[in-house]
C-alpha positions as CSV (number, residue, x, y, z in Angstrom):
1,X,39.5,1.4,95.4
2,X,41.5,-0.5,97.7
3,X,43.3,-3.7,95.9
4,X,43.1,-6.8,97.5
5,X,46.6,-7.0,98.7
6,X,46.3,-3.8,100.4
7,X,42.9,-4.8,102.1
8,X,44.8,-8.2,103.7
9,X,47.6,-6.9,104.6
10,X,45.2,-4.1,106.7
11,X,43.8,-6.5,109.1
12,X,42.7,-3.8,111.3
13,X,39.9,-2.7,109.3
14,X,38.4,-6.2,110.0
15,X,37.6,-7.3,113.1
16,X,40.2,-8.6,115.7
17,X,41.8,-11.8,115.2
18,X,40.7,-14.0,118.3
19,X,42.2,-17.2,118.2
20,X,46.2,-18.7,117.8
21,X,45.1,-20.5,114.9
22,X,43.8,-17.8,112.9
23,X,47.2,-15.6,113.8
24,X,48.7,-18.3,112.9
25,X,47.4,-18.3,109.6
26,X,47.3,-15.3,108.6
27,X,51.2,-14.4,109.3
28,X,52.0,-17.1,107.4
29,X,50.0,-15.9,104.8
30,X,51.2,-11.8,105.4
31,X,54.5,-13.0,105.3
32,X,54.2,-14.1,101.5
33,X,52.8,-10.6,100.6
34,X,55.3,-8.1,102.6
35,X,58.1,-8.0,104.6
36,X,59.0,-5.8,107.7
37,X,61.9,-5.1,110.0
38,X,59.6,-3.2,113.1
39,X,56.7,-4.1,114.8
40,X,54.9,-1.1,117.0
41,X,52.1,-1.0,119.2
42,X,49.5,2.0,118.5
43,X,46.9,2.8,121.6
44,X,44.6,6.0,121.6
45,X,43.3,8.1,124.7
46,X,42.6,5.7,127.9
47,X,43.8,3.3,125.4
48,X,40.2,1.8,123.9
49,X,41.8,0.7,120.8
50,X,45.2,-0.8,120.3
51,X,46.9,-1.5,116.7
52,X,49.6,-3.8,115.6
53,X,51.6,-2.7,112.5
54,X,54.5,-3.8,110.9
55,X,57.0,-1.3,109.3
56,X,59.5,-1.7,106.4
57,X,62.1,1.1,106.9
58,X,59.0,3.3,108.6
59,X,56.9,2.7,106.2
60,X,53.9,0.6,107.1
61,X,53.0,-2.1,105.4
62,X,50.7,-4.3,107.8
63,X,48.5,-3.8,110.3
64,X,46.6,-5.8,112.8
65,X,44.4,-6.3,116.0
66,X,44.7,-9.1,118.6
67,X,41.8,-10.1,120.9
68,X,43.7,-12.6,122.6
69,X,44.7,-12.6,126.3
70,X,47.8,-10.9,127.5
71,X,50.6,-13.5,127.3
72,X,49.2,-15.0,124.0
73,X,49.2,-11.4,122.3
74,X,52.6,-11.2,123.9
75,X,53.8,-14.2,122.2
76,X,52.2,-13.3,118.7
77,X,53.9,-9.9,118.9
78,X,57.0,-12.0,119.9
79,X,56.9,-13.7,116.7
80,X,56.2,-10.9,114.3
81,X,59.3,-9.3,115.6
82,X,61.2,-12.7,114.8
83,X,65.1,-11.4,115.9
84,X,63.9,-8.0,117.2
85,X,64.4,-7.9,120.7
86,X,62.4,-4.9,121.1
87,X,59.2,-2.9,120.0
88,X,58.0,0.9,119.7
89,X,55.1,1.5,122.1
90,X,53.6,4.9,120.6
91,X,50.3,6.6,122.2
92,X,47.9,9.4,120.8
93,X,47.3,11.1,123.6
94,X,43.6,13.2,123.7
95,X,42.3,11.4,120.6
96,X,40.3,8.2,120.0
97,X,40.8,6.5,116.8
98,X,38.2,5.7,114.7
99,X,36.4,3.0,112.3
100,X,37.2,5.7,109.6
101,X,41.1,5.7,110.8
102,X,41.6,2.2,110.4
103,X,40.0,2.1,106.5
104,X,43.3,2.7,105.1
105,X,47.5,2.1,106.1
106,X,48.1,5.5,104.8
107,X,45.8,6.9,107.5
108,X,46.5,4.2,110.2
109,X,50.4,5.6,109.3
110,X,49.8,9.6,109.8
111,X,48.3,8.6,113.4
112,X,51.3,6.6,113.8
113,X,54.0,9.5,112.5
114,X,51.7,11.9,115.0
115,X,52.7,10.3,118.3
116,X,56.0,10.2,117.3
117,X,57.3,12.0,120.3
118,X,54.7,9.9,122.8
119,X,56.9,6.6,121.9
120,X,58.9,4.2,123.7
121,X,61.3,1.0,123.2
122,X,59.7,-1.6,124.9
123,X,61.6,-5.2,125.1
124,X,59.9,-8.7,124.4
125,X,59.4,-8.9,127.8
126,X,57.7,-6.5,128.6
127,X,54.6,-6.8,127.1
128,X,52.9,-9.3,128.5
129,X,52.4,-6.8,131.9
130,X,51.8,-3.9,128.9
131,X,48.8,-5.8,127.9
132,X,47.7,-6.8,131.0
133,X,47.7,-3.1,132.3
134,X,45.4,-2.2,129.3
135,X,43.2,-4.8,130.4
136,X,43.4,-3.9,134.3
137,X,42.2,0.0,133.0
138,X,44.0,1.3,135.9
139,X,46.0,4.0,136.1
140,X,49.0,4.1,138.5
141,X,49.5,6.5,141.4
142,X,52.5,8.8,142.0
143,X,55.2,10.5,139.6
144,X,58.0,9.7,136.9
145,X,61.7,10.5,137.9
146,X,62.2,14.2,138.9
147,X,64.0,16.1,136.3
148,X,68.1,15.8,136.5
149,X,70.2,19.0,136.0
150,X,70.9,17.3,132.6
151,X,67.7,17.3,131.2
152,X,67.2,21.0,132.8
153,X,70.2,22.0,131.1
154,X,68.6,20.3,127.5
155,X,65.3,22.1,127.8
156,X,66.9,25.3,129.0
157,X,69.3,25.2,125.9
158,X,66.4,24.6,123.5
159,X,64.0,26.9,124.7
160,X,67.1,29.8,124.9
161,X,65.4,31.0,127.8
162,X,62.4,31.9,126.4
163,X,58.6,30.4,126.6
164,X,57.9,27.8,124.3
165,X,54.4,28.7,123.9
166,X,53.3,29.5,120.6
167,X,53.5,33.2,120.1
168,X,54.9,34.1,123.8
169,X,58.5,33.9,123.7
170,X,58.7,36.0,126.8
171,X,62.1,35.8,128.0
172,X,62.2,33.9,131.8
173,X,65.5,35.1,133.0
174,X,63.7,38.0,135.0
175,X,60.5,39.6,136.3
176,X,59.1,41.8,134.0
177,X,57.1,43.8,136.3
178,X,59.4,43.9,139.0
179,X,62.7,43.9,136.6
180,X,64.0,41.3,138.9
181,X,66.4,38.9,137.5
182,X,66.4,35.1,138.3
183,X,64.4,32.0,136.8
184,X,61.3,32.3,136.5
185,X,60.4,29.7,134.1
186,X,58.6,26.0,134.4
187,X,59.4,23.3,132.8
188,X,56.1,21.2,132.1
189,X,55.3,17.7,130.8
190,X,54.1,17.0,127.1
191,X,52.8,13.2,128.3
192,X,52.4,14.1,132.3
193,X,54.7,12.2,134.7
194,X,51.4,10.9,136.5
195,X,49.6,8.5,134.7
196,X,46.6,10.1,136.7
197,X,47.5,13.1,135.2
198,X,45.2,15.5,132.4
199,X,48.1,14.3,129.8
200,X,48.8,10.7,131.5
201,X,49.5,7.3,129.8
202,X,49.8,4.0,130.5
203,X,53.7,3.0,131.2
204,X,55.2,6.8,128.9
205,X,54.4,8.8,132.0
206,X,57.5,6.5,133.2
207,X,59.3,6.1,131.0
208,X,59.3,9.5,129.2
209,X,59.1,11.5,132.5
210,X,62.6,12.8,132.6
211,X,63.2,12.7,128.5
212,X,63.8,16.5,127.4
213,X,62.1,15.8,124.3
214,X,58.8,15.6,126.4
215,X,59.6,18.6,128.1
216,X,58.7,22.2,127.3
217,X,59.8,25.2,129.0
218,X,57.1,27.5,129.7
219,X,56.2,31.2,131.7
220,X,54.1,30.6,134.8
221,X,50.8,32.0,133.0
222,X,50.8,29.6,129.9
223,X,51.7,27.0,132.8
224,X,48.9,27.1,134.1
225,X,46.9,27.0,131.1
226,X,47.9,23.3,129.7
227,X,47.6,21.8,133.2
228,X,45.1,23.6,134.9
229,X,42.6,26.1,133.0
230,X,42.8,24.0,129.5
231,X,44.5,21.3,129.8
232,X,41.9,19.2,127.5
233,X,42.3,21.8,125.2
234,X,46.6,20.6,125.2
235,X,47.0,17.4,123.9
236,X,50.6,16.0,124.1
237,X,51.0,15.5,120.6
238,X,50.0,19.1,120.7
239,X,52.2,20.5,122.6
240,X,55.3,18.5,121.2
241,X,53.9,20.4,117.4
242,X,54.3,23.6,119.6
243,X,57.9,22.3,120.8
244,X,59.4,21.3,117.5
245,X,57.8,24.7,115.9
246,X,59.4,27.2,118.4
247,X,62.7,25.4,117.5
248,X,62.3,26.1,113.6
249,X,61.4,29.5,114.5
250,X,63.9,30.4,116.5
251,X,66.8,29.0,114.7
252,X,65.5,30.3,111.6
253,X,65.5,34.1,113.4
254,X,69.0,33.4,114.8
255,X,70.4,32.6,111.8
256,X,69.4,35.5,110.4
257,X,72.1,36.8,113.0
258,X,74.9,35.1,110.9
259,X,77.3,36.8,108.1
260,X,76.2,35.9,104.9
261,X,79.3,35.4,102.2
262,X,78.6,37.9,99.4
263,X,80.6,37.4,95.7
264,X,83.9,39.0,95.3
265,X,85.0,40.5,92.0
266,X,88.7,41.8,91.1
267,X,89.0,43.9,88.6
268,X,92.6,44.2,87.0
């Protein structure tokens, strides 16, 4: 059973709070109960449901929904974050939350820790145009920043080379059936860099369009897979699992590599 502290300070289980006065109200309320040093924004795929939660050193502890219009939602998230000058704007790319997601914090928080790598800083000013974008339901045309030779360099460090695709590995540095040598690898999005994109979202495509951590490094036939033969089948958070476990994997083989110190016993 849920205690009754618990069920307040999860807001978003009940239905949105629509007025000033009752926000209002029930932060002054939430404050008495908990306290909290972050405030994040949580949408879901096309963004049909967007979350408000409140986070003690990453731990949730409130969450909450706003049917307000832009600039008021703006100025209650304004003064959740009190000193903040800045919020985490997180999406869960190819999933649509739930009634059943929102019974608890502890599963409103695993959605949250999911779309870890689908997050940006956002400052207090911009979220009034944030809000009003969700409301507009458009998505913009065009591309994020190309990639620089920096974040080239990143990816191509990461990935040693190789295809991050789980259980590929094929080394890119030259043709296998030709025996060629060159680059032959892509380096493909995790949240596309169009919002009009299979993997696009509202303001990431932007923003994380030139961040290596959205960026996998990929053979030309698993390429093609996420973003043209199954690429509702690839969800970013997906393939940013896929990222993180090629990089346990292949450190862990490569330090197999390593001398290992063995005891050492005189005898006189």
């Amino acid at each position: 059973m849920v205690n009754k502290v618990d069920q307040f300070c999860n807001q978003a289980a009940s239905s949105p709070i629509d007025s000033l006065d009752n926000f209002n109200q029930y932060h002054k309320n939430l404050k008495k109960l908990v306290s909290w040093n972050d405030v994040g924004i949580l949408t879901d795929n096309d963004d049909k449901n967007t979350i408000i939660l409140l986070s003690l050193n990453e731990e949730v502890v409130a969450t909450l929904r706003l049917c307000l219009v832009p600039r008021d939602t703006a100025n209650c998230l304004a003064n959740l974050s009190e000193s903040k000058s800045v919020v985490t704007y997180r999406n869960i790319q190819g999933y649509q939350i739930t009634s059943y997601d929102l019974l608890t914090l502890d599963s409103i928080s695993g959605i949250w820790i999911k779309a870890g790598q689908q997050s940006v800083n956002l400052s207090i000013d911009e979220l009034e145009n944030l809000f009003v974008r969700f409301e507009d339901d458009r998505k913009l045309k065009g591309r994020g920043k190309d990639f620089t030779a920096d974040t080239k360099n990143t990816v191509w460090r990461e990935s040693y080379g190789r295809c991050m695709f789980t259980g590929c590995g094929e080394k890119l540095d030259h043709d296998t059936i030709s025996g060629t040598t060159g680059n032959y690898a892509y380096l493909a999005h995790n949240v596309a860099s169009s919002e009009q994109g299979a993997r696009g979202v509202t303001e990431l495509s932007n923003k994380l369009s030139n961040n290596p951590d959205n960026v996998l490094l990929l053979c030309d036939k698993h390429h093609r897979l996420i973003d043209k033969v199954a690429a509702s089948d690839y969800t970013a958070p997906m393939l940013s699992a896929m990222k993180k476990e090629f990089s346990i994997v292949a450190n862990s083989l490569l330090d197999g590599l390593k001398y290992q110190p063995i005891p050492v016993y005189a005898v006189l």
